[in-house]
C-alpha positions as CSV (number, residue, x, y, z in Angstrom):
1,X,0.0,0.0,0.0
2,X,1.7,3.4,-1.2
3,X,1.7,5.9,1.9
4,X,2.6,9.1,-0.4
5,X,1.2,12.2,0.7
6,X,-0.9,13.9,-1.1
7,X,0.1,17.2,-2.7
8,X,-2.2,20.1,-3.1
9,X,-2.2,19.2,-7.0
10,X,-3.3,15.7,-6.2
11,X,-6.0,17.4,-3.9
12,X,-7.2,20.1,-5.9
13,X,-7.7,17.3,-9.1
14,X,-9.7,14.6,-6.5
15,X,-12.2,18.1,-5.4
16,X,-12.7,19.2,-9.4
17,X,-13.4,15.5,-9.8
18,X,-15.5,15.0,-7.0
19,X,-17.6,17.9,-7.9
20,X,-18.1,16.9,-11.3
21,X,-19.0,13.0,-10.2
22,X,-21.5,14.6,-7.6
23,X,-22.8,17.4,-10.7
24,X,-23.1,14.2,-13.0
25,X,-25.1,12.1,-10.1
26,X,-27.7,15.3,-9.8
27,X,-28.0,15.7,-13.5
28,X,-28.4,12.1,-13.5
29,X,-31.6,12.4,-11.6
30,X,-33.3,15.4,-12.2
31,X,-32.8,15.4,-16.4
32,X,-34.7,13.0,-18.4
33,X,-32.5,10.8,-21.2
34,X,-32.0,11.8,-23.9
35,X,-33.7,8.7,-25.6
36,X,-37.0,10.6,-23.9
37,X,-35.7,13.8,-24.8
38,X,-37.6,15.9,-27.1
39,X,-36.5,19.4,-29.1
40,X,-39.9,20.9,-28.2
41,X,-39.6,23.5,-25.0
42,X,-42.0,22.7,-22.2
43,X,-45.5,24.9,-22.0
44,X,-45.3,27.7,-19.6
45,X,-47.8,26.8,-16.5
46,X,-49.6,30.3,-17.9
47,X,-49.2,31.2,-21.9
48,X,-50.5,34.6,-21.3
49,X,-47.8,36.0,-18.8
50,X,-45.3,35.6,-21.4
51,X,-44.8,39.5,-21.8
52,X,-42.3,42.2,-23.3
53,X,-41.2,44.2,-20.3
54,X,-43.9,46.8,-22.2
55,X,-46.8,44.9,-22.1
56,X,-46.2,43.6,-18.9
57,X,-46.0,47.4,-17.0
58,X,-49.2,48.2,-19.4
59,X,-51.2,45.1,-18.3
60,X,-50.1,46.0,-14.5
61,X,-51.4,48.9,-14.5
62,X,-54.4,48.1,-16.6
63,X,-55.3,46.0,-13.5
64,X,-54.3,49.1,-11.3
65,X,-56.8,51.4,-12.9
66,X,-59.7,47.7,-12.0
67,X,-58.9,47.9,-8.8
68,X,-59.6,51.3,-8.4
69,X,-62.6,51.7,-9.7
70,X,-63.6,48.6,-7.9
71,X,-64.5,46.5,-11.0
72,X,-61.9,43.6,-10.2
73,X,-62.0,40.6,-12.3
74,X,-63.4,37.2,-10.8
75,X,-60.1,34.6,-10.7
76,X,-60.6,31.0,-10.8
77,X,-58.2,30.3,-7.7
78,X,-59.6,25.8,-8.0
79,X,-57.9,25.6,-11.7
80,X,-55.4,27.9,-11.3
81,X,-53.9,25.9,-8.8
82,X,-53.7,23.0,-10.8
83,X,-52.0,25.0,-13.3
84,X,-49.1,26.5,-11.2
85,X,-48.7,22.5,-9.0
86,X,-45.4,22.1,-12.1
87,X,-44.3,25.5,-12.5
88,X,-44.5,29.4,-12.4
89,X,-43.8,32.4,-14.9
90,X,-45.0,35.5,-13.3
91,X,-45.1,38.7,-15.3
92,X,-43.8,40.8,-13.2
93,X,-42.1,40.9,-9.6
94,X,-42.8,43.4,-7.2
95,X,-40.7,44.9,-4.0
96,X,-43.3,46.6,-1.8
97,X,-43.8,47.6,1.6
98,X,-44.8,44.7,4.5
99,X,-47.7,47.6,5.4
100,X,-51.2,45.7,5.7
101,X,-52.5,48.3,3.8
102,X,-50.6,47.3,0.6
103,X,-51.3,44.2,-0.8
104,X,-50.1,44.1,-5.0
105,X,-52.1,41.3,-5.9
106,X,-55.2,43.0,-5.1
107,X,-53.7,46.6,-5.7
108,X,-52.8,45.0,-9.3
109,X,-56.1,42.9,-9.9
110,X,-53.8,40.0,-10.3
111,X,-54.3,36.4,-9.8
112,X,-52.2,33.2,-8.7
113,X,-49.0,32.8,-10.6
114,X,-49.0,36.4,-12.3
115,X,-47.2,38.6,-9.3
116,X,-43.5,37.5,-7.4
117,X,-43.5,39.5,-4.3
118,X,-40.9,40.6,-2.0
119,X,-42.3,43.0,0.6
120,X,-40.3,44.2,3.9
121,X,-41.2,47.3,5.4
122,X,-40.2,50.7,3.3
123,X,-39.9,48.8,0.1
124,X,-35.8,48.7,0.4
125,X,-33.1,46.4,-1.1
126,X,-31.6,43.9,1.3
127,X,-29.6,41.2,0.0
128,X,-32.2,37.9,0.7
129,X,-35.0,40.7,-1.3
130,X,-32.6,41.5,-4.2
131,X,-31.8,37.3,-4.6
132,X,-35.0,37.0,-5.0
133,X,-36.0,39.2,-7.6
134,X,-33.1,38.0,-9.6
135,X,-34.4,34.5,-9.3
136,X,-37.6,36.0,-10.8
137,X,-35.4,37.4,-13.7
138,X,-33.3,34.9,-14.3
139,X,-35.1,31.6,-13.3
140,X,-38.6,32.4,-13.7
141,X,-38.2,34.7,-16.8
142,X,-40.0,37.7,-15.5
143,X,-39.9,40.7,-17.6
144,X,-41.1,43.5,-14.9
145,X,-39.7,44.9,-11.8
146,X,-42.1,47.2,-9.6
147,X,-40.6,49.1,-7.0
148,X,-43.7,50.3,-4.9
149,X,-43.5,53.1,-2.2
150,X,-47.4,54.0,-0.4
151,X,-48.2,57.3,1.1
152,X,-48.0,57.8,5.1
153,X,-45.2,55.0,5.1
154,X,-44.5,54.4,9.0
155,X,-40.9,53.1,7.9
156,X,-39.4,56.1,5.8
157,X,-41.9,58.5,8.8
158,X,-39.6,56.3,11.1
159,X,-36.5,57.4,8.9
160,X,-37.5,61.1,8.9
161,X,-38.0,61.5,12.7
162,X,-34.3,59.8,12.8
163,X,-32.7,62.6,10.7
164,X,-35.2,65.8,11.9
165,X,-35.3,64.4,15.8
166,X,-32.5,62.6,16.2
167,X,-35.2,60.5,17.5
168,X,-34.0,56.4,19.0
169,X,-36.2,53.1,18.4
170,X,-36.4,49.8,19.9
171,X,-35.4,47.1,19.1
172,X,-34.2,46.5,15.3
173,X,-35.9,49.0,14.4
174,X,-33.2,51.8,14.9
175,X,-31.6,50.0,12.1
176,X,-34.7,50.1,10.0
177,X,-35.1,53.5,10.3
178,X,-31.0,54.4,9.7
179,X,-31.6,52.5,5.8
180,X,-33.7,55.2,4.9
181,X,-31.8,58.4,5.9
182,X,-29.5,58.5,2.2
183,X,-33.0,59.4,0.9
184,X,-34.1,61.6,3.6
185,X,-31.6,63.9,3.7
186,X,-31.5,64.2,-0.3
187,X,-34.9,65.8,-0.1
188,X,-34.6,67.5,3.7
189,X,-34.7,71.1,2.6
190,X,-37.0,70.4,-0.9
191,X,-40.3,72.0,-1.4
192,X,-43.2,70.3,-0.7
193,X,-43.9,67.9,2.6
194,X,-41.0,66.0,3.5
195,X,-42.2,62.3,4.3
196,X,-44.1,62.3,0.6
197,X,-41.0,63.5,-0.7
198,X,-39.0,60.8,1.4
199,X,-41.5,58.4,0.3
200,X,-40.7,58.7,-3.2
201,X,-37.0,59.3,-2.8
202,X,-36.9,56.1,-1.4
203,X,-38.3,54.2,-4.6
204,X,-36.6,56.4,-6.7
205,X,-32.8,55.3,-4.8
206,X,-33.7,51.6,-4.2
207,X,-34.5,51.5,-8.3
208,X,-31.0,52.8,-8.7
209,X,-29.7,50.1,-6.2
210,X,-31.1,47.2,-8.0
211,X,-29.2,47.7,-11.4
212,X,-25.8,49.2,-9.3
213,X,-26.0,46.2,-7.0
214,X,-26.8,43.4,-9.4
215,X,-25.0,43.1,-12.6
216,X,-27.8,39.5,-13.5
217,X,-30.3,42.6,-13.3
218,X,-28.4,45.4,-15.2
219,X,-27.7,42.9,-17.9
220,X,-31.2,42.0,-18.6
221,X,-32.2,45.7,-18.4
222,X,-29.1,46.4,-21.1
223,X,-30.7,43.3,-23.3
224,X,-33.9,44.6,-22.6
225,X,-35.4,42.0,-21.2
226,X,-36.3,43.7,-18.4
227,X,-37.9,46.7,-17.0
228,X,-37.6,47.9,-13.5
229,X,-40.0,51.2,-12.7
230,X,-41.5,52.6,-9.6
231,X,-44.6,53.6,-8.0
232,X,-46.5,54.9,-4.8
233,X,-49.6,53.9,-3.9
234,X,-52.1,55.7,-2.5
235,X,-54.3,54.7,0.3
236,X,-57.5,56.6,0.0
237,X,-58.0,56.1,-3.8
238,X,-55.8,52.6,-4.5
239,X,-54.4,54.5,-7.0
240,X,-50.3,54.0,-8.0
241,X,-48.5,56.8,-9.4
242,X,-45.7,56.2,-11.8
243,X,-42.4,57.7,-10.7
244,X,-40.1,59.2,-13.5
């Protein structure tokens, strides 16, 4: 039996082959053979969501203007469940606020398998939040980012009172209210009431943040296959107003 010692080489070449044995195994398992393969691509769970980046922010806000004026559509929640059991394609992802208040499927008339959301309060970029729109983009196929800000936003008011007051919170919350002071002070001495300017500040900056910190999403924008544009929703009307 040889007792030679194994050189870093020796151990870098068994790792690349282990990882290709174990990447083989997986493929193994989870890819049909390619006696059963076929050329033709599989159906999308739902045909329609299969959007340009245009069509997708006009049907959005299509069902924006529904919800609105109250005339929502009537989804079929029994078969769309069957549909989605395999798969999903949403048309368009959306990073909004956790409020209670704010709740895009219905704010978008949307139905099961059509909207990705990510929500955490003030409608920021964290890192878990920003993976997960790129696995809408790049997995899923998603054509349509919505960043969505709503009026009288207890987060950003949270972030104002911390730049104005100097004011301290509980808890995590300090550090909640810290993420948002970048867009409070760009609008401090603007015209016009401060939080609503915060507010849309906010959406205008985590937009920005979403091309600047992800290059999977600022390709896709370059190729155009995607679109990323923001909003605020209002609470007495339902209403979302387009930024920029």
């Amino acid at each position: 039996m040889c007792n030679r010692p194994v050189h870093l080489k020796d151990r870098r070449n068994f790792l690349r082959l282990a990882a290709v044995s174990t990447s083989a195994t997986l493929l193994s398992g989870a890819l049909p053979s390619l006696a059963n393969a076929t050329s033709a691509a599989p159906a999308l769970p739902k045909p329609a969501n299969d959007l340009s980046p245009q069509l997708a922010l006009q049907r959005l806000m299509e069902g924006n203007q529904r919800y609105a004026d109250g005339v929502t559509k009537r989804h079929d929640f029994m078969s769309e469940r069957e549909v989605l059991v395999g798969g999903q394609n949403p048309f368009v992802a959306v990073l909004s606020c956790a409020d209670s208040r704010i709740a895009p499927e219905y704010a978008f008339d949307t139905a099961r398998g059509d909207l990705f959301a990510v929500r955490v309060a003030g409608n920021f970029v964290t890192d878990n939040g920003l993976a997960s729109l790129e696995y809408a983009v790049a997995v899923l196929g998603t054509p349509l980012i919505m960043v969505l800000g709503h009026d009288m936003c207890g987060a950003v008011a949270a972030g104002v009172k911390a730049v104005k007051d100097n004011a301290r919170f509980p808890g995590k919350i300090q550090g909640l209210a810290d993420t948002f002071k970048p867009s409070v002070n760009k609008v401090l001495k603007a015209p016009g009431d401060l939080l609503e300017n915060a507010i849309a500040q906010n959406v205008t900056d985590t937009m920005a943040r979403l091309t600047a910190e992800s290059s999977l999403l600022a390709d896709a924008v370059a190729a155009g296959k995607l679109l990323i544009v923001g909003g605020v929703y209002k609470l007495h009307s339902g209403k979302v107003k387009m930024l920029g």
